[in-house]
N, C-alpha and C positions, 0 to 999 in steps of 0.2 A: 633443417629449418625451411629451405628451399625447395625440399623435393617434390611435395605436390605443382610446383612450379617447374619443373626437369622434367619428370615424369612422363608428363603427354608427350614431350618432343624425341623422349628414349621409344617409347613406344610404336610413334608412329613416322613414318616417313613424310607422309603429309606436311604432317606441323613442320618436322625438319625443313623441307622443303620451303616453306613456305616464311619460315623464318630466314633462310638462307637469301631467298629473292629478296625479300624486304632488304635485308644489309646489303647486300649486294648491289640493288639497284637506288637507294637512297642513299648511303654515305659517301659515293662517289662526285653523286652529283651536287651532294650539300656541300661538298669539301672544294671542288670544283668553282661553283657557283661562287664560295666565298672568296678563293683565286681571283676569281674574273674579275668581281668586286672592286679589289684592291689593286688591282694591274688597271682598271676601265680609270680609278679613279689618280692615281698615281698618273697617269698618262694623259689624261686631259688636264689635270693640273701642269703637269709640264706644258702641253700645248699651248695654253691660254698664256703661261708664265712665255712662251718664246715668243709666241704672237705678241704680245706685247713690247715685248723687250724690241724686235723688229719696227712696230710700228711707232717706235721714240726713235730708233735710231734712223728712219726715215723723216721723221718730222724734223732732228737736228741737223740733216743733209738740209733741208728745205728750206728753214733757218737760216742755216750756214751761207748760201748761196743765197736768199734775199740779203743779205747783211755785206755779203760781198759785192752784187750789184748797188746796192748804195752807197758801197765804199766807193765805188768805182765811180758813180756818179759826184762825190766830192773832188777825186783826183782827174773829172772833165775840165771840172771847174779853175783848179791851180791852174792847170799844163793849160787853159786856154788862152789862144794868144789875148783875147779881150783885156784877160784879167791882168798879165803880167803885163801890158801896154798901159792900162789903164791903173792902175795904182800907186804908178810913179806918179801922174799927173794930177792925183787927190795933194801934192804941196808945190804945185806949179802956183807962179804968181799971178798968174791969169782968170780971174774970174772964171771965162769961161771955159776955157778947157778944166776947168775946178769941176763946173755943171756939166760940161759934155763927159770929165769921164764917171761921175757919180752916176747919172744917166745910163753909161754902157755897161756900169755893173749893176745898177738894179736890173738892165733888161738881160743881163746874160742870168744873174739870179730866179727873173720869174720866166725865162724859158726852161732854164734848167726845173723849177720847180714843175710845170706845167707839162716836161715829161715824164715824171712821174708822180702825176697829181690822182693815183687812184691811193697811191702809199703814202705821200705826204701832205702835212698841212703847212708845213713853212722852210721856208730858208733863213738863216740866219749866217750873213760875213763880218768877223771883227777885225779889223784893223790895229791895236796895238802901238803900231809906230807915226799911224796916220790921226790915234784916237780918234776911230769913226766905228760905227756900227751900222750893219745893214741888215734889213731885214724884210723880208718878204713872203705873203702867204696870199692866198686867194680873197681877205675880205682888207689887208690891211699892208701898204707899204710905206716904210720910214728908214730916214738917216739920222741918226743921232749921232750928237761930240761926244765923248768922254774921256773926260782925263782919267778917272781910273780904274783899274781891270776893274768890269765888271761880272758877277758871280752869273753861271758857274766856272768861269775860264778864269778867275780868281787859283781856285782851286786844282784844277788840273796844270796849272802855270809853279804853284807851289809845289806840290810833286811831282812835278815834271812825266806828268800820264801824255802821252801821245794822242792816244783815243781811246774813249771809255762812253757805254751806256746806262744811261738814269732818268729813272720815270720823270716823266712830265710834272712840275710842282701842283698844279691843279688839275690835268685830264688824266685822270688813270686808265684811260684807252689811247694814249701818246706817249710816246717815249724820245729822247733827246741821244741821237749815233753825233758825239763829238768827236773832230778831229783839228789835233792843232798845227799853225802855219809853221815850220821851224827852218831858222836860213841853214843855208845849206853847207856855209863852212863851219861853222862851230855849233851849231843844230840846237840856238837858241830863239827863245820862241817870238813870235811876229805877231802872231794871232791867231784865228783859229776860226772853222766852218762847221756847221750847226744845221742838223737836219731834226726838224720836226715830225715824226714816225707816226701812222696809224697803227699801231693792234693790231686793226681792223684785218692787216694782210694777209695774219699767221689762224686768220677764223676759220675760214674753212678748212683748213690742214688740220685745227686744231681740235676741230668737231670731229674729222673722219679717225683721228685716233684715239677720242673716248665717245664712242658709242653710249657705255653703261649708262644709267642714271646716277649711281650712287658714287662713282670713283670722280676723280679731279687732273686738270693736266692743266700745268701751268707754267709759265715761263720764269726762272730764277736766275741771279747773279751768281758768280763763280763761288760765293761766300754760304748759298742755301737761301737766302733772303728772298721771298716773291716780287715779281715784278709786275707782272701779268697773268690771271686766270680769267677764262674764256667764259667763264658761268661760273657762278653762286653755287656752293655747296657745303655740306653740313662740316667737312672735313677743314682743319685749317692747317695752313700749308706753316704758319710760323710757329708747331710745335716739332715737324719737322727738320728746323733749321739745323741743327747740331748733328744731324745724320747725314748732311749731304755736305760738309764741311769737307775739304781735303780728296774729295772723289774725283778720277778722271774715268775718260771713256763711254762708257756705257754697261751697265749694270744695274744688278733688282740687291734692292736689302730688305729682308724684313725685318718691321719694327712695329712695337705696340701694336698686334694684328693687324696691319696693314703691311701690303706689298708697294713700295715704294721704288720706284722704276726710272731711272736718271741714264739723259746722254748727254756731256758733257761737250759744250763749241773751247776746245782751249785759245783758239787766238782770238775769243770775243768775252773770255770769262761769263761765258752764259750755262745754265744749264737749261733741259727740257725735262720738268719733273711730272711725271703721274703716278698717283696715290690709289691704288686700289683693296680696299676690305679686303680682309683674307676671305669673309664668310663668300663673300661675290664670286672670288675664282674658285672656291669650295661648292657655289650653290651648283653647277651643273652636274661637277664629277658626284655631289651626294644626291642629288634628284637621280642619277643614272644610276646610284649603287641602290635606295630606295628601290625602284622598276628592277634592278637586277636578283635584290632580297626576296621583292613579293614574287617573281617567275620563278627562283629557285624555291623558295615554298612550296609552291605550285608545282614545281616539276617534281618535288621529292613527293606530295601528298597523292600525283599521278602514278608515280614510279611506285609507290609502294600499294595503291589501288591495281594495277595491270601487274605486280607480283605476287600479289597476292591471287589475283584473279588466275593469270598465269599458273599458278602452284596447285591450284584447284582442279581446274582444267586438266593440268598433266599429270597430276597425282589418282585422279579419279579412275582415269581406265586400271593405270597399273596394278592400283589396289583392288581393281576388281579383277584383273588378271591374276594377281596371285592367289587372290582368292580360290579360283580356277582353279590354276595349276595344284593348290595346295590336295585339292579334291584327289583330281587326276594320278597326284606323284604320293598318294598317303602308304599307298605298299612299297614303293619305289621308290627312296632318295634318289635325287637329283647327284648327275655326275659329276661335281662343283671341279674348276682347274684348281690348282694348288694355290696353298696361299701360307704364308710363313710366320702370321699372326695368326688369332683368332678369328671363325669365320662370323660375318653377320650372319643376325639373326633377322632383320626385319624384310618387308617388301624384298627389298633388291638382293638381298642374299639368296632367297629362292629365284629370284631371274636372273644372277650370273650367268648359269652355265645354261639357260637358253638364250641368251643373249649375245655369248661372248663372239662367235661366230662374225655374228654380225657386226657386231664392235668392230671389230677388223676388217672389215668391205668397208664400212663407212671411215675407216680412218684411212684405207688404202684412199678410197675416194676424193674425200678432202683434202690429203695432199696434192692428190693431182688435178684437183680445182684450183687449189692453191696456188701452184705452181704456173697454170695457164693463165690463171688473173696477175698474179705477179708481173711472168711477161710482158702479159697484154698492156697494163700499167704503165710497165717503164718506159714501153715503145710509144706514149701518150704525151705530147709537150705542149699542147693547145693552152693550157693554165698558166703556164709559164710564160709562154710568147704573149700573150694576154694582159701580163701586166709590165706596170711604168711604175717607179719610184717615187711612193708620195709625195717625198718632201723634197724631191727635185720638181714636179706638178704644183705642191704646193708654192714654195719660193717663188716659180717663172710667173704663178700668178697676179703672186705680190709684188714682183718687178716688174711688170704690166700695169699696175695699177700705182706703180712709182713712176712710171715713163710716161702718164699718162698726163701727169702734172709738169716738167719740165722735156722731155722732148717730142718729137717731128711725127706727126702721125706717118710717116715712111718707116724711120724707124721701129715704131710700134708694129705696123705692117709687118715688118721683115721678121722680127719675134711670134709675132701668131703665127704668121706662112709656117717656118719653120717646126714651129708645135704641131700645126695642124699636119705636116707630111709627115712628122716622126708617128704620131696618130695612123695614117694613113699606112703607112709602112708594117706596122706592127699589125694592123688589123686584115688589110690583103695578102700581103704576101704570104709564101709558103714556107714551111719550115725552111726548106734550102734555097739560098736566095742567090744573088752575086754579089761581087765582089765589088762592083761598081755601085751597086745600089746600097751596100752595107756601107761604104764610105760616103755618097749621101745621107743617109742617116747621120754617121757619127758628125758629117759638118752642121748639119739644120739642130743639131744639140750642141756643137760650139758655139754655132751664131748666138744661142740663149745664153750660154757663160760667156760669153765677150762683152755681151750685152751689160752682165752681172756684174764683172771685172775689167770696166774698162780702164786702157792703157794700163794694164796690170799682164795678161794672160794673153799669148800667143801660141796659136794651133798651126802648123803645118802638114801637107800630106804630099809623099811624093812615093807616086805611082810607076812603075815601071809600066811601057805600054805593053797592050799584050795582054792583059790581067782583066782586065775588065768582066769581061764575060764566067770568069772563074770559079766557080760553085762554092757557097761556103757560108755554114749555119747560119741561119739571121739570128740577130744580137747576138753577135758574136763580139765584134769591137764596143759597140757604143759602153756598154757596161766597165769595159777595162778603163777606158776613158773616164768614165764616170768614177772607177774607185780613184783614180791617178788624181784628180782634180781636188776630189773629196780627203783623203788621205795623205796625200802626196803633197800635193801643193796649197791646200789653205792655212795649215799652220804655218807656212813658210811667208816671210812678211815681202823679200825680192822677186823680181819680177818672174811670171812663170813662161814656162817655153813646153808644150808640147808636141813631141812628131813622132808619124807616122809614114813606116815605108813601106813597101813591098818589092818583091822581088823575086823572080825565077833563078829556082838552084835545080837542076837536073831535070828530073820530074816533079818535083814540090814546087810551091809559093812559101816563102816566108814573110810574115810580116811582122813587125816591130813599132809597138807603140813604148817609146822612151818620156820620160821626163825629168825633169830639174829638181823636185822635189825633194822631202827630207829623207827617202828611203826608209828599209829597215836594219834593224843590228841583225846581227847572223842567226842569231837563236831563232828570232821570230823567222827569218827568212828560212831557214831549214825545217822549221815545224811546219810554215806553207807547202814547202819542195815535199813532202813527204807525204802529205794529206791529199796533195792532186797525186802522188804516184798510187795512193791508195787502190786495193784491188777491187774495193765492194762499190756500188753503182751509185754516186750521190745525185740522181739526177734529183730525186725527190726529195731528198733532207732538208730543203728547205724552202720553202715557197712562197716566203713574203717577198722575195726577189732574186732576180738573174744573177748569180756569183761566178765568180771565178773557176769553181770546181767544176759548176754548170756546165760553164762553155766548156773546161777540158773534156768533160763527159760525154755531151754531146757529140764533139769533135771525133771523140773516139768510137761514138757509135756510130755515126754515121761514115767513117772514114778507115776505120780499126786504129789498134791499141799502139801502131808506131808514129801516130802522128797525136798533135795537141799543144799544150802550154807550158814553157819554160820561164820561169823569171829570173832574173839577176837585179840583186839592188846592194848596195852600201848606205852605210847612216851617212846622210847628209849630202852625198852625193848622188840623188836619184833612185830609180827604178826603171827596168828595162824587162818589157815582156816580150815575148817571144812569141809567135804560133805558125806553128808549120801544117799546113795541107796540102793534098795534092792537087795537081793542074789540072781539073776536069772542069771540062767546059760547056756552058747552056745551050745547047743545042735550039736553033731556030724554033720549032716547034714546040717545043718548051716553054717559051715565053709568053 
């Protein structure tokens, strides 16, 4: 049924040919392309989902600590001598010391407001035992009597709530940080202080972590209930409620196509919720797999134009060649080499055995091309040395841009310094650096994790003198450092301790980077022990980043195969690396 279809391609070499490129250089790259596709767009969706997730749980740090300096600004107020002097004397029988101290608590009241009158619009003092109320804001001061609790401290006095926040009854850009007065031996309540809150404070935080148009970030109760959103959007936060019920921490749910993104304050029952369309974190990863569809199109509808062309091209002379020869060789069979099947019959069957010859010079040849570019290759690290770990670049960024908002432009300083020498480092120097310089690096990369982990992560380095000048592969340390941090010590919730020693044993340095972290079980630790004892060369295996094997490999190439990287680790008890070189040292003109 088919054969007029077979036919031409049994015939001719040509078409064979020419069919062969076509497959060849189109299904790969359609198969390919569709790979890419789905990796390009799987991986920006994560991104987008982590960035996100990042910029709530930097907004609920930010939160957290405005809410704590207000709290703190309540507890100026108890512990000031004004107040506790001044509140016995509200049932003195003295007129005036009645007025003078009513007088020192409105004015302790509107100074305290006035420093911090960019975040508040009032104060409000209840009294309870004195039945008095005070209250104070910038357009409006009073003392009122009342005999009885007045709401909301009604309420917080019946369930005996310490502190708790709730929207303002008529500004929903205010909210009301109560705390109540409670004596101190049986921790019943007295009264309570009342700050009147702007919004207004959490706006700009609030805007740098929703950009989009179409998503929402708003402020909720422990319970899912809105309290605060920062703009108007199509999305309403109260069909959400029932999905953020019971949540701690920080985390993404999704629900009815939306990505829903909560970091939980637990000692203020607040949460920090954004709501973002699934189509929104979808639109860029499918605009890029679109632009990746029409180029792989386009590369197969290329790829099979240049094979076919190709096929044309290289089929032309041959076919005219055997033409030729068929002339030349029609008395003569050709001397064909043996063959254990049936011999062809087309083009290439008569140019076997004027070929074959040559077959074999050219295969001698390109092995031993082969073999000089191999070399050449392995002896090439400049790609390597070249890069920095994304999403360690990435993060320092973001914690840059975290530090930027609560601390010391010194601080900030000291984190760029450091980026920019680790920069500096990797882009001058030579492959073989020293030992002095390679421990520079790895501190100007601690500085950026101390930064990240503070009072959490401790680095030490203790150098034997003498070492300094000691020749020995750049990034070499800083990476091991880096998996220890990464691997080692952030699933670990106690405090972390990293060190680093060095020391002269005979003719070697040895040096030792240990830490406190969760280690591994034996299995994994012996599958590692085995893969650096490996004999075949991993420097290139893999190149999105500096590993472990790297440096052993290096090490060894530059030094030979008796020195390099040892580990020792137990679960739970750490991990301890090893690395031994020898003592050679930079000579003055070197530098």
């Amino acid at each position: 049924m088919f054969r007029w279809l077979v036919l031409p391609f049994r015939r001719s070499i040509r078409n064979k040919l020419m069919l062969s490129m076509v497959l060849i250089a189109a299904v790969p790259v359609m198969v390919v392309t569709l790979l890419a596709m789905e990796n390009v767009r799987k991986s920006m969706e994560y991104e987008i989902i982590q960035s996100n997730r990042s910029r709530l749980i930097w907004v609920g740090q930010y939160l957290d600590e405005r809410l704590q300096r207000l709290n703190n600004l309540i507890y100026s107020i108890l512990y000031s001598p004004g107040y506790v002097e001044n509140i016995e004397k509200l049932d003195s029988d003295s007129l005036g010391q009645q007025f003078a101290a009513q007088t020192s608590l409105m004015d302790l009241l509107t100074s305290t407001l006035y420093s911090e009158i960019d975040s508040l619009s009032g104060i409000e003092l209840y009294t309870m035992t004195k039945h008095k109320l005070f209250y104070v804001s910038n357009l409006q001061f009073s003392i009122t009597n009342t005999d009885t609790i007045p709401e909301p401290w009604k309420k917080m006095f019946d369930n005996r709530i310490d502190v708790q926040i709730i929207n303002h009854p008529s500004q929903p850009d205010r909210f009301y940080l109560m705390r109540t007065i409670n004596r101190f031996e049986d921790r019943s309540k007295q009264g309570g202080i009342l700050l009147d809150v702007k919004w207004g404070m959490m706006q700009n935080v609030l805007d740098m972590a929703n950009p989009e148009k179409e998503s929402l970030v708003y402020i909720a109760d422990g319970n899912g209930n809105p309290l605060y959103a920062h703009r108007t959007s199509a999305i309403d936060p109260a069909s959400f409620v029932h999905v953020l019920q019971g949540v701690s921490g920080a985390g993404v749910v999704k629900h009815g196509g939306h990505y829903v993104f909560y970091s939980a304050l637990e000692s203020w029952h607040l949460l920090v919720v954004k709501i973002i369309p699934e189509s929104q974190i979808n639109e860029s990863a499918n605009t890029t797999g679109r632009y990746g569809l029409v180029i792989g199109l386009a590369s197969v509808l290329v790829s099979a134009c240049v094979a076919i062309l190709i096929a044309l091209q290289t089929s032309k002379p041959i076919v005219k060649l055997a033409k030729s020869m068929q002339k030349l060789n029609v008395m003569k069979p050709a001397n064909l080499p043996e063959h254990h099947g049936k011999p062809r019959i087309d083009e290439i069957g008569m140019l076997e055995s004027k070929f074959y010859s040559m077959t074999e010079r050219l295969r001698d040849h390109i092995t031993t091309e082969y073999v000089l570019n191999l070399q050449k290759r392995t002896a090439q690290l400049k790609a390597l040395q070249a890069q920095i770990n994304p999403h360690f670049l990435h993060n320092t960024l973001q914690m840059i841009g975290g530090m930027a908002l609560s601390k010391s432009p010194h601080d900030i300083y000291q984190v760029i310094r450091a980026l920019s020498d680790m920069f500096r480092y990797i882009v001058r120097e030579s492959d073989l650096s020293t030992l002095d310089k390679e421990l520079s690096h790895v501190r100007n990369f601690m500085v950026i994790q101390e930064q990240r982990f503070p009072q959490k992560l401790r680095f030490e380095i203790d150098a034997e003198p003498g070492l300094a000048s000691c020749k020995i592969p750049k990034l070499t340390l800083q990476p091991i450092v880096e998996n220890a941090v990464q691997y080692g010590l952030e699933p670990q919730i106690d405090h972390w301790h990293v060190r680093i020693t060095c020391r002269k044993s005979a003719e070697n340095v040895i040096i030792t980077i240990q830490d406190n972290g969760v280690g591994m079980p034996p299995d994994q630790l012996s599958a590692l022990q085995k893969r650096l004892e490996a004999n075949h060369d991993p420097v290139w295996e893999n190149e999105e980043r500096i590993g472990l094997r790297n440096v052993n490999a290096r090490i060894k190439m530059h030094f030979g195969p008796q020195y390099g990287v040892w580990i020792e680790s137990r679960k739970d008890a750490g991990t301890k690396v090893t690395i031994t070189i020898p003592d050679i040292k930079e000579r003055r003109d070197e530098r």
